[in-house]
C-alpha positions in Angstrom: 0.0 0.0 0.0 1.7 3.4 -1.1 2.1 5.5 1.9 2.2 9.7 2.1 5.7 11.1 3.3 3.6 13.1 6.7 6.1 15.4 6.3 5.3 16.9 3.1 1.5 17.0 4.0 1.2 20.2 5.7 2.1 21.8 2.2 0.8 19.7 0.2 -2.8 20.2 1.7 -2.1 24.2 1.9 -1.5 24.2 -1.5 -4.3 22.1 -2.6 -6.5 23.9 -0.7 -5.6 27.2 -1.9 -5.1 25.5 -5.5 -8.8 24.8 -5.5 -10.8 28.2 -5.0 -10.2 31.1 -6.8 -7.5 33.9 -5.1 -9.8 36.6 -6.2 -13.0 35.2 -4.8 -11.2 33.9 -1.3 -11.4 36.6 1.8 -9.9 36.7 4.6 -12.6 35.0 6.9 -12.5 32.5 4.3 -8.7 31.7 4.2 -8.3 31.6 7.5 -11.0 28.8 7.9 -9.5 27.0 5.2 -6.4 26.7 6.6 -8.7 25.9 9.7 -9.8 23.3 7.9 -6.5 22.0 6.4 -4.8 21.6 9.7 -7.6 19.6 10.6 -7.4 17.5 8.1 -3.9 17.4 8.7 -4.3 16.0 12.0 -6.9 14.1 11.3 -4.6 12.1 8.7 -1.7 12.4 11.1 -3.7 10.1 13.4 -5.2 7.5 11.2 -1.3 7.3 10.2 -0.2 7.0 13.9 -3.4 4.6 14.3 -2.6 2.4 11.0 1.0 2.0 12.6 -0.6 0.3 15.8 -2.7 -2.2 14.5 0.2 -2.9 12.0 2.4 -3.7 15.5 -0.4 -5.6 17.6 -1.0 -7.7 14.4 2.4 -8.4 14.2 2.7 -9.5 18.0 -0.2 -11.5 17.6 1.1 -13.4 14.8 4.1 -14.3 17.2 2.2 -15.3 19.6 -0.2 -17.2 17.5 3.5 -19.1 16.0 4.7 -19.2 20.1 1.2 -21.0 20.8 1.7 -23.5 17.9 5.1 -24.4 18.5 4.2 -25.0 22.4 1.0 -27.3 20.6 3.6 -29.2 19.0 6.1 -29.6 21.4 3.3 -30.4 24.6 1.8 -33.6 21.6 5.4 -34.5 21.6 6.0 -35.2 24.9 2.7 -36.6 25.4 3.8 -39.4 22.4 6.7 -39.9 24.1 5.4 -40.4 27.7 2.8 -42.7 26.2 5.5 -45.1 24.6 7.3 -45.0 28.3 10.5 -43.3 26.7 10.4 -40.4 29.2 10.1 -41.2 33.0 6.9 -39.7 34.2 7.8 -38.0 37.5 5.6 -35.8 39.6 
């Protein structure tokens, strides 16, 4: 998935938004809530980035976890085999 440098997005939006309307038409009540407007945007974006990057790492720890579980599975039916054919000493 192609991600957006966070960096470059405060001028990025700036410019798009002041791309978009017409200087000549655009007052100053109205530029000033558009850049209202951009920095929430801004911020908005800024955390569904920071938000993306958290599930990305708890997704990742649960995979390890999932693979910790399985190997444990595997190890645990293992000994069990073993125990059952008397090759390991059961002592409690």
């Amino acid at each position: 998935m192609p991600r957006i440098d966070s960096k470059r997005l405060p001028s990025r939006l700036k410019r798009s938004c002041t791309d978009v309307l017409n200087p000549s038409l655009v007052y100053g009540y109205e530029c000033v809530m558009l850049l209202v407007w951009c920095s929430f945007c801004h911020w908005l974006l800024s955390l569904c980035f920071q938000m993306a990057d958290i599930v990305t790492e708890q997704w990742i720890q649960i995979q390890r976890l999932e693979q910790a579980l399985h190997i444990t599975q595997n190890q645990r039916l293992l000994l069990v085999s073993r125990i059952q054919r008397n090759m390991v000493p059961v002592t409690i």
